[in-house]
PLY file of the C-alpha trace (Angstrom):
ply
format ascii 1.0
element vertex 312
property float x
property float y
property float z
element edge 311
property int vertex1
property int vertex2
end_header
20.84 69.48 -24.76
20.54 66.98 -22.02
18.06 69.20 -19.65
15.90 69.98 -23.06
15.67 65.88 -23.40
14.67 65.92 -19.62
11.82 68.99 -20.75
10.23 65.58 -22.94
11.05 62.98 -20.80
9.31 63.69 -17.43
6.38 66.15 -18.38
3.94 63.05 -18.64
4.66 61.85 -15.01
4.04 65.44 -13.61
0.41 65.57 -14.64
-1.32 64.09 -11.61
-4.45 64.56 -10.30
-5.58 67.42 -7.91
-5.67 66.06 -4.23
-6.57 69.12 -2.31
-6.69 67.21 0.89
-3.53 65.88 1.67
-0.37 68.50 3.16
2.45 68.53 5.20
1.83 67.40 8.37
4.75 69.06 10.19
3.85 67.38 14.02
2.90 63.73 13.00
6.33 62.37 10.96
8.99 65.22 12.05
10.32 64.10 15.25
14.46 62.82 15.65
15.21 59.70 14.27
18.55 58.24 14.27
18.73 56.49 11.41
20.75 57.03 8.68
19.44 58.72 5.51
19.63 55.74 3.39
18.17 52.92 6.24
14.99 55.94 6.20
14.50 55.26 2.56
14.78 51.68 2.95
12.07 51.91 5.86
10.17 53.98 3.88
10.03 52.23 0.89
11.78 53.74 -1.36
13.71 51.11 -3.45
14.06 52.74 -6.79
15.30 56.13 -5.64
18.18 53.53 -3.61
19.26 51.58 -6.26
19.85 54.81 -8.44
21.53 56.41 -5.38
23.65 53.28 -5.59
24.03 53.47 -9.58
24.82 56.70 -9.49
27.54 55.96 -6.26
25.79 59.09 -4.53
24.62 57.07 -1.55
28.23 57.62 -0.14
28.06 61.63 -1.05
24.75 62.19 1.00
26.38 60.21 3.71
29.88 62.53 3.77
27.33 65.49 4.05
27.77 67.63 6.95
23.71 68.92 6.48
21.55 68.38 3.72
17.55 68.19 2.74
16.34 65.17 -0.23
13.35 65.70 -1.82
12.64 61.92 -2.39
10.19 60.42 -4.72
7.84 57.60 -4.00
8.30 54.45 -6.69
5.28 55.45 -7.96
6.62 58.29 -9.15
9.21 56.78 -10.84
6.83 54.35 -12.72
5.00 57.15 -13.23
7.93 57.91 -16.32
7.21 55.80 -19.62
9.49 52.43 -19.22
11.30 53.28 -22.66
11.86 56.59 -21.46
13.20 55.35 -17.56
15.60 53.09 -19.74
17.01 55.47 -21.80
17.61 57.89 -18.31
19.52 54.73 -17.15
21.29 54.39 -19.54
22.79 57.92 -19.56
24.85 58.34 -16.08
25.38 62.46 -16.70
21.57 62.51 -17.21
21.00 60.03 -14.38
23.38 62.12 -11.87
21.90 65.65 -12.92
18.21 64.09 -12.18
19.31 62.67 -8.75
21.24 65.34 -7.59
18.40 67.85 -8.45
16.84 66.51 -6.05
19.55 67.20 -2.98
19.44 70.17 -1.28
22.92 71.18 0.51
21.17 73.54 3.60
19.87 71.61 5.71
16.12 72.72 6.04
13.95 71.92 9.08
9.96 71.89 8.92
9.87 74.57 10.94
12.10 77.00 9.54
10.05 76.17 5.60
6.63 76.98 7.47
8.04 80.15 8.10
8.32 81.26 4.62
6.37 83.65 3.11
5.17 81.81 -0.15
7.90 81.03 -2.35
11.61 80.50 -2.38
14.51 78.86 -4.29
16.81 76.75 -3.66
20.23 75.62 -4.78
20.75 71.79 -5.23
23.82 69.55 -5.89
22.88 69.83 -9.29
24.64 73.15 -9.56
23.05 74.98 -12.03
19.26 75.29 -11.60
17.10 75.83 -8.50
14.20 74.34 -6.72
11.16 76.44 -6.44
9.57 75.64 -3.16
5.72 76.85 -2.76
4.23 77.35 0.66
0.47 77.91 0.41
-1.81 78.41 3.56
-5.39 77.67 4.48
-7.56 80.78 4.48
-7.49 82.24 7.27
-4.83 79.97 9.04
-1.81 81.68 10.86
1.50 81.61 9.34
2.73 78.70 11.19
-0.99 76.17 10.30
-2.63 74.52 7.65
0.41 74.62 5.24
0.30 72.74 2.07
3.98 72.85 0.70
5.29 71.80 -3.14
8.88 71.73 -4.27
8.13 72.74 -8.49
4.74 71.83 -8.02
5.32 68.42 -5.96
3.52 67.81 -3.32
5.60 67.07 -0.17
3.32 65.01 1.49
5.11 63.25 5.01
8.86 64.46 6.46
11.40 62.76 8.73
14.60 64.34 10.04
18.05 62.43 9.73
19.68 63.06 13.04
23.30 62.42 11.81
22.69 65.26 8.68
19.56 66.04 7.41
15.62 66.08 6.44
14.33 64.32 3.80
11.27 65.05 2.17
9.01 62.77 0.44
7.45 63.56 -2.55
5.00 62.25 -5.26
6.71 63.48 -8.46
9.88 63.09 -9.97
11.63 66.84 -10.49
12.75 67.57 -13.62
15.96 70.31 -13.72
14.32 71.42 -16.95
11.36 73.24 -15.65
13.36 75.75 -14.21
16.23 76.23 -16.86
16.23 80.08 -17.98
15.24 79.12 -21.55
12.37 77.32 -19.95
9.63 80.45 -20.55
5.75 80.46 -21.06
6.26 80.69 -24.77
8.51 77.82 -24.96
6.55 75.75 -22.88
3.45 76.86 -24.90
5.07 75.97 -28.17
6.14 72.39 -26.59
2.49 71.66 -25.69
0.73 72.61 -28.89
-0.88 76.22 -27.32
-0.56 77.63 -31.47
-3.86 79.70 -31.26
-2.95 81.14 -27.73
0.89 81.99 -29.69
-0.91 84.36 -31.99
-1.48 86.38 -29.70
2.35 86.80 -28.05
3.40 87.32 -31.93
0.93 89.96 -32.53
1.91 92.19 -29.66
5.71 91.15 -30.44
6.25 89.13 -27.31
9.27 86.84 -27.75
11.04 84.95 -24.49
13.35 88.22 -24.09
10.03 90.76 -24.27
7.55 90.12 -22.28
5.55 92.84 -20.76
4.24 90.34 -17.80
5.83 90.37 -14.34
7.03 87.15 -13.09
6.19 85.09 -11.19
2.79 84.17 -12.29
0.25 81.79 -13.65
-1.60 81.42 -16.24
-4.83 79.77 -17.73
-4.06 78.76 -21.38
-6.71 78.06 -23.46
-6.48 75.40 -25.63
-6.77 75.03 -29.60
-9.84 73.28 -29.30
-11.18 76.27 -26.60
-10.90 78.77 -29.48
-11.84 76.71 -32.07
-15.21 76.34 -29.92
-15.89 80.45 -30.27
-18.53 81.54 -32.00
-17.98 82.32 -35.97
-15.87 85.98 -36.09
-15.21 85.94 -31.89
-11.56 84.95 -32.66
-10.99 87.61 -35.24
-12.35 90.23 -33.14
-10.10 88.94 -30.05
-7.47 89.35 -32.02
-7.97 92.46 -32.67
-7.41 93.62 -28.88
-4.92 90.58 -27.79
-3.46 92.47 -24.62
-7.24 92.21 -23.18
-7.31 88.64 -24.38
-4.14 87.63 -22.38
-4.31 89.54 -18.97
-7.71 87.70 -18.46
-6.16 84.87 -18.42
-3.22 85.75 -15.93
-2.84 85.71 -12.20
-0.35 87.00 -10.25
1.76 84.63 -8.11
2.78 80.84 -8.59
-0.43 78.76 -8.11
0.47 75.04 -8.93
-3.03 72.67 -8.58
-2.32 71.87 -4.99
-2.39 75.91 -4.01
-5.74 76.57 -5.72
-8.68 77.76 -3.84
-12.30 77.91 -4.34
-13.14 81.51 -4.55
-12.14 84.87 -6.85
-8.94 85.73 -8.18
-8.42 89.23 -9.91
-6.43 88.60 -13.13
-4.16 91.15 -14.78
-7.13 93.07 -16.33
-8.81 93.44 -13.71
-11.46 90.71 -14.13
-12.43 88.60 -10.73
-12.51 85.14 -11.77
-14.21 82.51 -9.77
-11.80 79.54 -8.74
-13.48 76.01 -7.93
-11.37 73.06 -6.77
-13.44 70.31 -7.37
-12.73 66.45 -6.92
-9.64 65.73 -9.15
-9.31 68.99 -10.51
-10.29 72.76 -10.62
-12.38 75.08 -12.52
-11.63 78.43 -13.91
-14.78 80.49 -14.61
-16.30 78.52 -17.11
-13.15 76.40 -18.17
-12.32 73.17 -16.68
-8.55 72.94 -15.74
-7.54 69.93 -18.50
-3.08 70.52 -18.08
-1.78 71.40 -14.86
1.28 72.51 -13.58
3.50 73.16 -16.86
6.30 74.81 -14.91
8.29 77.91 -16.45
10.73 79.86 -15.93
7.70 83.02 -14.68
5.67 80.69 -13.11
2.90 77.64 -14.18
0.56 77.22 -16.72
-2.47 75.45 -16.35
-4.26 74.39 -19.82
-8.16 75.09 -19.71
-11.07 74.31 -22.09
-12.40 77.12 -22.56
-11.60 81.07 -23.20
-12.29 83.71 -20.60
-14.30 86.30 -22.72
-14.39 88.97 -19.88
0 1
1 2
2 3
3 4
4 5
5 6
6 7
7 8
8 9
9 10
10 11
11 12
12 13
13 14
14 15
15 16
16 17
17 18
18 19
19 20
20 21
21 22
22 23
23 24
24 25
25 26
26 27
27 28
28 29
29 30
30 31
31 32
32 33
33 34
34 35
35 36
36 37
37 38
38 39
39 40
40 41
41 42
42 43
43 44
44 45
45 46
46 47
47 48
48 49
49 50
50 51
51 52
52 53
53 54
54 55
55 56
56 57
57 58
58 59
59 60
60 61
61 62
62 63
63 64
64 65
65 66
66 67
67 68
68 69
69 70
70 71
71 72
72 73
73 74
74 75
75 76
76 77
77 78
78 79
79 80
80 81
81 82
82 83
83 84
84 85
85 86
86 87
87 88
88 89
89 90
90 91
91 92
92 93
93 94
94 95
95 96
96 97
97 98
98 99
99 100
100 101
101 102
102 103
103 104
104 105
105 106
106 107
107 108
108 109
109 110
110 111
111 112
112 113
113 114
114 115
115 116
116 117
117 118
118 119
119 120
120 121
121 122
122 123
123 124
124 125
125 126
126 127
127 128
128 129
129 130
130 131
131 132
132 133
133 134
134 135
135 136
136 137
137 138
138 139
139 140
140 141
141 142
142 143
143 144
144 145
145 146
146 147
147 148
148 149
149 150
150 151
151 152
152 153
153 154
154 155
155 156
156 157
157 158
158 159
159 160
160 161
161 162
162 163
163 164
164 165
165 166
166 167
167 168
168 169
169 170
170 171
171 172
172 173
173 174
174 175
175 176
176 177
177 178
178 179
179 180
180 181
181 182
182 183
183 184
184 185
185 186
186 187
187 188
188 189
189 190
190 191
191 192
192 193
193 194
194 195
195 196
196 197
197 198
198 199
199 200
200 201
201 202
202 203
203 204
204 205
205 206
206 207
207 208
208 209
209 210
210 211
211 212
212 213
213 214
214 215
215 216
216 217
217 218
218 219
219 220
220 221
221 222
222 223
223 224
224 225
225 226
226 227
227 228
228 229
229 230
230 231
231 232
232 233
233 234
234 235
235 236
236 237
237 238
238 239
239 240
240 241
241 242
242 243
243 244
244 245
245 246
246 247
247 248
248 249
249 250
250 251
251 252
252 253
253 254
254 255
255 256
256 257
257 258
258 259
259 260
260 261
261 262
262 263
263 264
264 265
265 266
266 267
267 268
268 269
269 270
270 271
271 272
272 273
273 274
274 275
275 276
276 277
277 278
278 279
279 280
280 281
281 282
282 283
283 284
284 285
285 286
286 287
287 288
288 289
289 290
290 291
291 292
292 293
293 294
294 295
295 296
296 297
297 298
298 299
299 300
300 301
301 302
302 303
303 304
304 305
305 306
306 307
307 308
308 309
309 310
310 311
């Protein structure tokens, strides 16, 4: 009950602007220090993620780690939350620990050895029951080793340090939310959350429900909103529905794309349609549909909500 509050809670502070210019610069802000994790975060900056650390007494846990990464948010990203909202968080110490400790990783995970991965990859976190979904996405054309820009559920980790007692920490512009990655969490849920009721009709006509669905994860997809197909032409809607498999795999991709590992250029979706990608200043363009919600995580993937429907 708890995680589904969290689903409410922290999906306004995760819809940030697109900032295709800034990743992970793994030579600059990477080299030993010898500070301890918490005098980094002090250096750093980060006062609100400390005092919760010290609310929630887990300043002395990360400290009796033997190696651990911390995905830590900027205090921007906290006041990025709605004040009520951040209140009621604090006020709740099991929701205030599962929050904070989602954010701990127990390996402890070098820059190096995360530029080596191909992609995507979870994670296990002191929070114990759902993972971190980290998203490595390269320049085109760039080896394997360049030009990364990495997100941990869609967060852009923008500047790293390495504890030399235990650890890395990470710094991040988003609060994560344990939520987005819950099993329950799927595309329809997360479409019925954020009002997507045309776009439903078609998962109830072909009998998709969160235990049937004929799509392979991981992917993402471009969700039209009500407004995009209340903008059709009289009748188009009707005869869409008529063929709603068509409808849907134009507006799927396969593979997790969050807004920071878009790319100007085509993308085949699941019908086969190439789709022309622009990343534009402050946010993207699919075909003829400006992105206007990014990065709803699920369970499959992300969703990005669009103005417009991709007739094909």
């Amino acid at each position: 009950m708890k995680l589904l509050i969290i689903s409410v809670l922290l999906t306004a502070a995760s819809a940030q602007i697109f900032n295709s210019t800034n990743y992970l610069n793994y030579n600059s802000s990477s080299e030993n220090n010898c500070e301890n994790v918490l005098t980094v975060l002090e250096n750093r900056g980060l006062t609100t993620l400390l005092g919760l650390l010290a609310k929630t007494e887990l300043d002395s846990v990360l400290g009796g780690l033997d190696g651990f990464t911390i995905f830590a948010p900027t205090n921007e990203a906290f006041e990025a939350i709605d004040s009520k909202v951040f209140q009621m968080i604090l006020g709740s110490p099991d929701l205030l620990n599962q929050i904070i400790l989602y954010h701990v990783v127990p390996p402890k995970m070098s820059p190096t050895w995360i530029s080596a991965l191909l992609f995507e990859y979870y994670l296990p976190t002191l929070q114990g029951e759902i993972p971190l979904r980290l998203n490595v996405y390269r320049k085109k054309g760039s080896s394997i080793v360049s030009g990364e820009i990495v997100t941990v559920n869609g967060a852009l980790i923008f500047d790293s340090l390495q504890v030399c007692n235990n650890g890395y920490v990470y710094f991040i512009e988003k609060v994560l939310n344990p939520r987005d990655l819950a099993p329950d969490n799927t595309q329809i849920e997360v479409l019925k959350n954020n009002g997507f009721t045309t776009l439903l009709k078609f998962y109830e006509i072909l009998g998709l429900t969160p235990e049937v669905n004929i799509f392979f994860r991981y992917e993402t997809l471009f969700a039209p909103t009500d407004e995009a197909f209340a903008a059709l032409p009289p009748g188009t809607l009707e005869s869409l529905f008529a063929n709603p498999r068509a409808l849907l795999r134009n507006h799927f991709i396969s593979g997790t794309f969050y807004k920071y590992g878009l790319v100007s250029g085509p993308v085949p979706t699941y019908s086969g349609l190439n789709v022309e990608v622009e990343v534009i200043p402050g946010g993207a363009i699919f075909g003829n549909a400006n992105v206007v919600l990014p990065d709803l995580t699920t369970v499959e993937g992300v969703i990005h909500g669009i103005d417009a429907v991709i007739l094909g």
